[in-house]
Every structure is written in C-alpha cells, then in structure tokens.
N, C-alpha and C positions, 0 to 999 in steps of 0.2 A: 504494500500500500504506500503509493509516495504521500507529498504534502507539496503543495501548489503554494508557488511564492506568496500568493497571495494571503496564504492561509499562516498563521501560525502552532506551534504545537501546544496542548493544553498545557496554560498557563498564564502566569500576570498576563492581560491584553495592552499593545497600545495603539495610538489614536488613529484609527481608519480602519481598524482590523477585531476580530471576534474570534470566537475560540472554536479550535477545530478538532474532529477527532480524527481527521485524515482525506484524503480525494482519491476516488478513481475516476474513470472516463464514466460519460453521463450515462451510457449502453453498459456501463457492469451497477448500476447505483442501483439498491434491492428498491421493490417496486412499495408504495405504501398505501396500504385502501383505507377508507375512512368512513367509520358510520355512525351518524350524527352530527349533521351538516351548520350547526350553530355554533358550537364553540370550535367541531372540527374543523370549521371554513379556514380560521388562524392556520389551523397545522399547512392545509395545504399551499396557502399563500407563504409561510413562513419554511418553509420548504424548498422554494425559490433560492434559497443562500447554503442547501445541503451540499453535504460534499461526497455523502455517500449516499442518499436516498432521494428517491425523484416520485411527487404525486403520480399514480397512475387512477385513481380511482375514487368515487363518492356512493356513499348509498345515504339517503333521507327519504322520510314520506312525502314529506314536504314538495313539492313542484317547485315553488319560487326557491327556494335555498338548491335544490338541484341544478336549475340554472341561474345563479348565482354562482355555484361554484364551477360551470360547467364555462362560464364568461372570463372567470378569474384564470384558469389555468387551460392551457392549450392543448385542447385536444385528449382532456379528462374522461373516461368514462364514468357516466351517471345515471344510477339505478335506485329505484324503491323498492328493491328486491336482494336481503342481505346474501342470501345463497348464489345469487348470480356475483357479487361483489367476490364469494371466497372459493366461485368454480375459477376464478380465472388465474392463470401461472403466473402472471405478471406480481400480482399481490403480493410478496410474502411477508409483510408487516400490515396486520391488520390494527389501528388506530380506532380505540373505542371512546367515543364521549358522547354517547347515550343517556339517559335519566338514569340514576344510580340503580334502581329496582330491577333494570337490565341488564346489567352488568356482567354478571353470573353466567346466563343463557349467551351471552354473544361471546365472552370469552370461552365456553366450552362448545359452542359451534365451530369456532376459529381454532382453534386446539385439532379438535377432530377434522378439519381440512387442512389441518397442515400447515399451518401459518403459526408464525411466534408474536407476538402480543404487545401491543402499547393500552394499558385502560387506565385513565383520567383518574381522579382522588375522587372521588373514596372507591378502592378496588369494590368492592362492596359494602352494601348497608345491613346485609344479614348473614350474621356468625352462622349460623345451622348450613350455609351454604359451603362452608369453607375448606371442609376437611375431603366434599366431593370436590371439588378444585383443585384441591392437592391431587387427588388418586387421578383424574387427569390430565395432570398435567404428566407425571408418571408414567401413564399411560402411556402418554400418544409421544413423550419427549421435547416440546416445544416447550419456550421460555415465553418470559412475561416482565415487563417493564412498566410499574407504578407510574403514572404521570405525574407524579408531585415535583411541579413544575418550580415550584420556591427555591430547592435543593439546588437548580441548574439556572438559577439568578448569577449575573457578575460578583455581585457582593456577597453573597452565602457560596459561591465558590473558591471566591476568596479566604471566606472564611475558614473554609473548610482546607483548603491546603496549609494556611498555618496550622492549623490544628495538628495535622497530619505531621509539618516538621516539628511538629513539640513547642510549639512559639508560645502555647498560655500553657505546658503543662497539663498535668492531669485536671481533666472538666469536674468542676467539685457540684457547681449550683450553672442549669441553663434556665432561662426567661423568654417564653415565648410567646407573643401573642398576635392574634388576625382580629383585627378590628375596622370594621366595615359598613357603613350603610345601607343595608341590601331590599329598598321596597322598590329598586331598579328589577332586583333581579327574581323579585314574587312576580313581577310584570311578566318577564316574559318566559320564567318557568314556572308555573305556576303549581305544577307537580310537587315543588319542595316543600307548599304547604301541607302537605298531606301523606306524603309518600317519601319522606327521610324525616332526619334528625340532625342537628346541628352538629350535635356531635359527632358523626361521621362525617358533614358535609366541608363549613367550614372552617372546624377545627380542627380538618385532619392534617392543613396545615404546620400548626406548632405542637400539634401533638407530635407529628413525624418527625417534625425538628427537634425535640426533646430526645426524642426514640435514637435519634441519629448520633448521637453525641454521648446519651446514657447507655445504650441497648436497651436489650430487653426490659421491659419494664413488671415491676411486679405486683406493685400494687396504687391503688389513684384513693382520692377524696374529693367529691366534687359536689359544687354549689350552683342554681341558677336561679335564673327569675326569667319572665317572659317581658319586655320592654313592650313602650305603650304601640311603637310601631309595630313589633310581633303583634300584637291584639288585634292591632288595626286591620292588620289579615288572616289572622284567625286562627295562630299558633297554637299550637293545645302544647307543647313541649319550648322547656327553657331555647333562648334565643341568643340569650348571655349566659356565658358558660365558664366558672374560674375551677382547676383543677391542682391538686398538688399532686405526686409522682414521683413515686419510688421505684430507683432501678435494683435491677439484681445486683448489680456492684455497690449498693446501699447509696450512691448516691442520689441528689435530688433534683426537681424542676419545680415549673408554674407554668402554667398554662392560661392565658384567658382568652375571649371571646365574645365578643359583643356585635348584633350582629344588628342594632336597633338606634344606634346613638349618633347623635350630631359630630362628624368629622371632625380633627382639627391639626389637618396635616401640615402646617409649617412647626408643630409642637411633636405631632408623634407621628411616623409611617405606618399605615394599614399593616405591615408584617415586618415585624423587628424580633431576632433572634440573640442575646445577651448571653454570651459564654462569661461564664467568672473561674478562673481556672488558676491552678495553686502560683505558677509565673505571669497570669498577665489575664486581662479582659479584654472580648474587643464587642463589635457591635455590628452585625448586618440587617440592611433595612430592603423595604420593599414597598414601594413603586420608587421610591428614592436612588440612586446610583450612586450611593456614598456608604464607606465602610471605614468604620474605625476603630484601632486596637493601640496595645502600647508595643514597643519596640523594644530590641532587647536590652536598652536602659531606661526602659522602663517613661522614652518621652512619646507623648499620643500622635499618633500619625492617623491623616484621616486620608483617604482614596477617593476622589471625587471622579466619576466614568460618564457623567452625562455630556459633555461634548464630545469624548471618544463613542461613544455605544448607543448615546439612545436613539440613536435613526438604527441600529440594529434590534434594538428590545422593542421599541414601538413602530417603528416605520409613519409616525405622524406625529405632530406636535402635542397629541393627547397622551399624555400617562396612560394606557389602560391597553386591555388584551398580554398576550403570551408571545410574542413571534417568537423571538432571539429564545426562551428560555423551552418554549418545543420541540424548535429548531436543533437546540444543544443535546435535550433528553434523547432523541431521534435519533440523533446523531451519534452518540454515546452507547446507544441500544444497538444500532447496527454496527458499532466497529467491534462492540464484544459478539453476537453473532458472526461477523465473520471469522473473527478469533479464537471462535469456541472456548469465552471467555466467561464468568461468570459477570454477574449486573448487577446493579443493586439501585432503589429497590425494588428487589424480585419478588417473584411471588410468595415465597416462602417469609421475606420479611413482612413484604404489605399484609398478610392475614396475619401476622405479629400484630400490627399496628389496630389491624379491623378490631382484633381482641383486645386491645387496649379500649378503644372505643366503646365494644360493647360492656366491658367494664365500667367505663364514667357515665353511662346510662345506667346504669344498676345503681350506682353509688348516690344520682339525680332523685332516681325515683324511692331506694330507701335510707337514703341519710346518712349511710354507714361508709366507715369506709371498706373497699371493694379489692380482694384479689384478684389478679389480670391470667384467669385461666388459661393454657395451652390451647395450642390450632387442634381442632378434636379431630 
C-alpha cells in the first residue's frame, strides 16, 4: 500500500493536509454501500477525500434522499431494496445508519452476505440481541467497525496518541460529556421519541470515551431527570443523564448528558473529553478544533486545527455533520481489513459498551447502583 504525496501518515496533521490511512488506485479502493440515506448521505459525500474506499452504493425508502444521493455522487447505484444493495460484488463494506431498532437485522443480513460492517452509535439498543451477534459474526467470519465517530475527531486523536506515548501517565479520573440541544433532531427523527433511550443514543458518546481510556467497565450509578424540552415531546425516559463509572482497573469516570438545555458554546463544546492522568491533563473538544494538554514541563500547550482542517471536518462554514471524522473511521476500517488486522471499536468491544449502557438504564430506573454484566 503506498501513500500519495499528498497524503500524510497517521499522525500530528499540518495545514492543507488530513490524516490518512494509506492510497491505492481508485479501481482497487473496497466498494462501500450505505443504508440509510440521512445521516448516511455525509458518508458518501465524505468519501470523496478516501484513499482506500470509493461510494458504490445507496439503499433508503425514501425516493427524495435516493436521489439526492444519487445527484451527489457519480454514477451511484440506488435502491429501496437492502438485498439488492448486499447481492452486488462491488459492496464489501456495508455502512449502516439506520434507526437504532434496526441495527441488529441489517448487521446480520450483511454478515450473512458477506460483507464486513461499519454500524453508526449505538451498535445496538437491545442487550438480549447481543450474544446472537456475537455467534454470527463467528459464524460467517466478517468484522464490524462501531461508528463512534468522536474517537476519529482531530483533537481526540490527538488525544489519544499522547496517551498512547505515556504523555499524562496512567489515566487515574476521565470527564466526559455530550451536551446538546436536540428538538432539531425529534424533528426529523422522530422515532427516538419512542423507540430508544438516551442512554444508548446520545451518551454512547462519552460513555465510549470513558470505556476507551478505562476498559472495561464494571460497574455505573446513575441519575436523570426529563428537561422541560424532553416533555415538550413527550419523553417518558430521563433526557439528562449524569453517571459515575467504575473500571475493572478500579479506576474512575463521569459521564453526563443533557440532551434539553440552552447551549452555551463559547463557555463549553457539545463533547469534551478531560483525561487527568498521574503526569499530566489534557482536554479534547468537539465541534471545536482545539486540544489542550500540558507538556512535559508541565507548560499548557493548546493545538488550535480550524484553519488547517475544518474545510476537511465540515466542508462548509457550519460546524455540524461528520465528513473528515467518517471519512477517517472508513478509512481506518479498510486498511485493517486489508491487513487482516484487528479494529477497534469492534464488535466485541461495542457490545462491551451496549452492556454498559444497559446497565445505566437499570441503575435510572432502580436507584441503585448497577453491575455492568458480560456480553451473554
């Protein structure tokens, strides 16, 4: 696999440039289908800057989102027929971002044709689902790559490679929260009043970020309330969600979640991740392109990336959507598939996390604090 001048190898990025996980010619790049044409429309537009994966494919029920995305990318095939999307060879990365209740059904469709897996956060919203998802994936041999898109941010990648050189030491206390206004997003899914829980949805977030840094976790306590916006559409399940978090290594997190309250992003970014670690702290934020930690004397250094990257993160002068951090997970998924590489996070981690989740559900509804049972 070479690497195209153009491209650099993962790592710090600088200004004009984005991170790569390698190039071939456009005629070896694995083909990628996509079903769920609203949030997936990003994948395939963002797509455009891969280096190993080229849109071949759309499936929605939807007609207008079909063409739509059929306008966006040259020469797409687009169907409202998921079987027809996973008969074809070209596919072999099926990209799922469906309504979470789906999830399940479409990853073990895709499994059984042959295809290896991209599914959006929350892998799933029903534990009792899990442990058949394990025996197929077993099964049939094909991989699975979480979309927890946060993880394959600039600044939580950042993050994450010092972490990796030892730069803060062992992580003692992580802080994570997604904090959002979402009566945007009752608009126009209007499913999530009814048909998930926050705490799968989106808290899988900083739950995963906690996960990532602590492992496994073992045990949660968690508090909510429904905010006057939740009511306003007709939430029956907490909407703001604070959790505490115990890893198996006995160390600690925080978690919170508020998914109902008036913004106030020049003070806090929707998703900031606070490692505090025995050498050193630092800070990743999100929709922000700025990362801050201390150095190794201990003076604060901050990484500001929005004139380098954010025409790669947003491709518009709006903060919002996924391209760059899609683009990167995508990208990242297919150079360990060709590698015959292991991924993370994989399947076997995400239903880690699912069972976290349905943990702080239990803890919600009976007050107690809550052991984080095994994938059954």
């Amino acid at each position: 696999m070479s690497i195209h001048p153009d491209f650099l190898p993962t790592g710090m990025p600088t200004i004009g440039h984005r991170r790569s996980y390698g190039l071939v010619p456009e005629d070896q790049r694995l083909g990628v289908g996509v079903i769920g044409l609203h949030e997936g429309h990003t994948l395939l537009v963002a797509l455009r800057a891969s280096g190993l994966c080229r849109a071949v494919a759309g499936c929605d029920l939807s007609e207008e989102k079909r063409n739509y995305a059929a306008e966006a990318v040259e020469g797409l095939f687009v169907t409202d027929d998921y079987d027809a999307l996973l008969a074809r060879d070209d596919v072999k990365i099926v990209a799922i971002y469906t309504p979470d209740s789906f999830h399940a059904e479409h990853i073990e469709r895709a499994f059984r044709a042959g295809k290896d897996v991209i599914c959006t956060k929350p892998l799933i919203n029903n534990p009792e689902e899990a442990g058949k998802l394990r025996a197929i994936a077993e099964e049939t041999g094909r991989s699975l790559q979480v979309g927890q898109s946060t993880r394959f941010y600039e600044t939580f990648q950042r993050q994450r490679e010092l972490f990796e050189k030892g730069a803060f030491g062992e992580i003692e206390v992580v802080d994570a929260h997604y904090n959002h206004r979402m009566d945007w997003y009752y608009e126009k899914s209007p499913w999530t009043i009814a048909d998930t829980h926050w705490a799968y949805l989106g808290l899988s977030h900083p739950v995963d970020l906690v996960r990532w840094y602590l492992g496994p976790i073992k045990q949660v306590q968690a508090v909510g309330t429904i905010t006057s916006l939740g009511t306003q559409y007709g939430m029956k399940t907490p909407d703001a969600i604070c959790v505490n978090l115990v890893g198996e290594n006995g160390r600690v997190g925080r978690v919170l979640g508020n998914y109902g309250f008036h913004e106030l992003p020049r003070a806090r970014a929707l998703i900031e991740c606070l490692l505090m670690g025995a050498d050193g702290t630092s800070l990743a934020r999100y929709p922000d392109l700025r990362f801050t930690y201390h150095d190794e004397n201990g003076v604060e250094i901050e990484e500001d990336y929005h004139h380098a990257m954010s025409g790669y993160y947003y491709r518009h002068e709006l903060k919002g959507m996924h391209y760059g951090e899609f683009c990167n997970y995508t990208d990242y998924f297919a150079s360990k598939v060709l590698a015959g590489e292991p991924n993370s996070p994989d399947l076997e981690e995400g239903l880690s996390t699912v069972m976290t989740m349905r943990a702080i559900v239990e803890s919600l509804e009976s007050g107690r604090v809550v052991d984080v049972e095994p994938v059954p």
